[in-house]
C-alpha positions as YAML, in Angstrom:
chain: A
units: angstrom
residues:
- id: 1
  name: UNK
  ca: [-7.56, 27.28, 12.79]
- id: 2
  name: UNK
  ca: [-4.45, 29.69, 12.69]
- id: 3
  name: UNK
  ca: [-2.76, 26.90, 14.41]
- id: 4
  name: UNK
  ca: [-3.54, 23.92, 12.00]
- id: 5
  name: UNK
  ca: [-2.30, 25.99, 9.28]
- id: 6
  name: UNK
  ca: [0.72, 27.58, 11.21]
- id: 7
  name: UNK
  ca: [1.59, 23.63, 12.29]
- id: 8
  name: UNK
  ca: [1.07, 22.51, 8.78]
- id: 9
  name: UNK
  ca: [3.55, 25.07, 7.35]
- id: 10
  name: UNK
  ca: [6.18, 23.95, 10.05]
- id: 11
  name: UNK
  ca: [5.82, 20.17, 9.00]
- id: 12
  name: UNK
  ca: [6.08, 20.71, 5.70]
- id: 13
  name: UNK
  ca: [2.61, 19.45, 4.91]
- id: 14
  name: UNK
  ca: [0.77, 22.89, 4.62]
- id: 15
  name: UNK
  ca: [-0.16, 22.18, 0.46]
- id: 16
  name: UNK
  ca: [-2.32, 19.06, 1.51]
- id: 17
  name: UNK
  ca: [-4.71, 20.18, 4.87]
- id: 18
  name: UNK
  ca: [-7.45, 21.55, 5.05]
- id: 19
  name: UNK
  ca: [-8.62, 23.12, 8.02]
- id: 20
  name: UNK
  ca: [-12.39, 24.81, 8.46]
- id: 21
  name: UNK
  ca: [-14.56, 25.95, 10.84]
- id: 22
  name: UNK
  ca: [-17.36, 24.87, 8.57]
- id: 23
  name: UNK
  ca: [-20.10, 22.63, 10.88]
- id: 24
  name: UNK
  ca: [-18.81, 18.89, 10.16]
- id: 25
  name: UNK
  ca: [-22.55, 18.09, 9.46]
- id: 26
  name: UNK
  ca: [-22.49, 20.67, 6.49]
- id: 27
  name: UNK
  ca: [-19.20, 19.12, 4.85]
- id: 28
  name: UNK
  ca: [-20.20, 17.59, 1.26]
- id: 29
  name: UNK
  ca: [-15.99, 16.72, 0.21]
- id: 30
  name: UNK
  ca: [-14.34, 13.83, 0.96]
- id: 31
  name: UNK
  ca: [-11.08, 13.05, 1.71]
- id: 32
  name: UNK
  ca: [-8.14, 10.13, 2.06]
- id: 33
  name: UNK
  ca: [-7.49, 11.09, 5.72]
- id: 34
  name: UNK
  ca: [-9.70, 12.62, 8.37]
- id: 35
  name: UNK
  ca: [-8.34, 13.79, 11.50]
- id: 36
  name: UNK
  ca: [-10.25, 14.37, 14.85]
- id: 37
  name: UNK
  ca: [-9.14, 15.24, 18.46]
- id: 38
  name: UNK
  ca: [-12.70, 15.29, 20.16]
- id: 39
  name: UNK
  ca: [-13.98, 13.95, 23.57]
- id: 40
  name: UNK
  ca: [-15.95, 10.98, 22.91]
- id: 41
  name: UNK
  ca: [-19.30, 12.33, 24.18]
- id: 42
  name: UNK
  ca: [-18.57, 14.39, 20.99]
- id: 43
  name: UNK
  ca: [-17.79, 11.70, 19.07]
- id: 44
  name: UNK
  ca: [-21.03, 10.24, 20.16]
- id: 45
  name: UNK
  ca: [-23.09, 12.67, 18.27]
- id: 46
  name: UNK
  ca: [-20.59, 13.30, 15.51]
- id: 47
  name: UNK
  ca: [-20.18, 10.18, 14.01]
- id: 48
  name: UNK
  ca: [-21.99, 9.52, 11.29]
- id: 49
  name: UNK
  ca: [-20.86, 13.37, 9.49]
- id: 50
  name: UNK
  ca: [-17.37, 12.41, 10.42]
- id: 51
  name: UNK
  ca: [-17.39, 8.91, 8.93]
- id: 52
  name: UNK
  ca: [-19.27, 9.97, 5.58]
- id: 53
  name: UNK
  ca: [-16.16, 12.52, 4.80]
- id: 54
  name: UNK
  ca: [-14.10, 9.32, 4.50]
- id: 55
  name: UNK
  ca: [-13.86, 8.38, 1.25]
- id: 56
  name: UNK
  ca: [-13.60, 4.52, 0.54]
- id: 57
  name: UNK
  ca: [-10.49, 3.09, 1.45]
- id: 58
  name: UNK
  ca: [-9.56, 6.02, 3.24]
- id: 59
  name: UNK
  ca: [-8.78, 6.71, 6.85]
- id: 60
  name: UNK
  ca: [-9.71, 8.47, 9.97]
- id: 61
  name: UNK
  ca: [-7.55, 9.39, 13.37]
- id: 62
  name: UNK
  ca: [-9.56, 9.82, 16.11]
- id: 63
  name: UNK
  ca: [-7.63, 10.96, 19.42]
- id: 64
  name: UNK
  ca: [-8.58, 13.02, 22.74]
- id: 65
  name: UNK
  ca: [-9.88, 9.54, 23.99]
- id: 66
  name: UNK
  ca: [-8.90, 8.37, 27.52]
- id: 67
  name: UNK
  ca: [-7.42, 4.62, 27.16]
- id: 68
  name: UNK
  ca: [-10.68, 2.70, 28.31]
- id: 69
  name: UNK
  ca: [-13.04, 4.58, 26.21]
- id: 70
  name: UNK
  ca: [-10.99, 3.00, 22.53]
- id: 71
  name: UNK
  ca: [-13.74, 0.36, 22.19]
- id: 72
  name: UNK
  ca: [-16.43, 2.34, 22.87]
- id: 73
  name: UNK
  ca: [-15.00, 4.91, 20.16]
- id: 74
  name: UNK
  ca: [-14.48, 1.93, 17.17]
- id: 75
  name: UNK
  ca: [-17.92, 0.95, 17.70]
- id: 76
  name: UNK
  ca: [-19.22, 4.10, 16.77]
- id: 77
  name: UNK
  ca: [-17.76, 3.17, 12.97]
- id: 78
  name: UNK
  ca: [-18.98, -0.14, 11.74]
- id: 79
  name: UNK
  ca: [-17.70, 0.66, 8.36]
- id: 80
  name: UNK
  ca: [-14.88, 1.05, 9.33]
- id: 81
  name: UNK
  ca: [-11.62, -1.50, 10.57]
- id: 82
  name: UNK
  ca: [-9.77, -0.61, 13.06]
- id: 83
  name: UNK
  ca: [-5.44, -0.42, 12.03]
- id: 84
  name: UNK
  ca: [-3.47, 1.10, 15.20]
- id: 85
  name: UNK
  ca: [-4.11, 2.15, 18.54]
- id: 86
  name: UNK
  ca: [-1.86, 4.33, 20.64]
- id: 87
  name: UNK
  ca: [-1.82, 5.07, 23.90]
- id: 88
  name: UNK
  ca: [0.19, 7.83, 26.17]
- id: 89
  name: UNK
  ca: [-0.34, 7.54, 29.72]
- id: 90
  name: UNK
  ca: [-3.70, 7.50, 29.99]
- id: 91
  name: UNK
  ca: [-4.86, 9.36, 26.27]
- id: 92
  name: UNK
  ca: [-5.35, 7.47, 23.43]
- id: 93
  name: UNK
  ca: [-6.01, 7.56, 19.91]
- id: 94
  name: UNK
  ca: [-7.19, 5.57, 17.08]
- id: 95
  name: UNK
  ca: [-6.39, 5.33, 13.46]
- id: 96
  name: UNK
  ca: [-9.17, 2.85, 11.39]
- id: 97
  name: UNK
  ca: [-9.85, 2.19, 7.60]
- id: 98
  name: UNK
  ca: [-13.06, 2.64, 5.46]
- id: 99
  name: UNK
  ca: [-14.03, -0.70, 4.06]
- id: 100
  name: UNK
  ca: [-14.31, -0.63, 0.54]
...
């Protein structure tokens, strides 16, 4: 976590993250933007307390994917739409949209 914050204060952006070691399945606030760098097996069991942390209209970035496992990661969130994929040699992420 010392690093989120210590990269946060380099970008300029340290007034608007959050970073906690709090369980994601005993988060109650949600947020605009919600950023994850999991494996997708962790993904897998995450999802649900991930996506409810989105508030509507709001988005999530999901990276630490390998390129062929994108799909199976924006199935995991059928309420949400997918906007941009990247991809860096063989890594990936995924930014997508809670519907309203």
């Amino acid at each position: 976590m010392a690093a989120t914050r210590a990269n946060a204060s380099v970008n300029g952006v340290d007034e608007f993250i959050e970073a906690s070691l709090t369980p994601v399945g005993e988060l109650k606030k949600t947020w605009p933007l919600v950023l994850a760098n999991l494996q997708l097996a962790v993904f897998e069991r995450c999802a649900p307390d991930i996506g409810r942390l989105v508030e509507p209209g709001g988005r999530i970035c999901l990276s630490g994917l390998l390129a062929e496992q994108v799909d199976s990661c924006i199935e995991l969130w059928p309420d949400f739409e997918p906007m941009e994929t990247l991809n860096l040699d063989e890594l990936a992420s995924v930014s997508m949209e809670r519907k309203r």
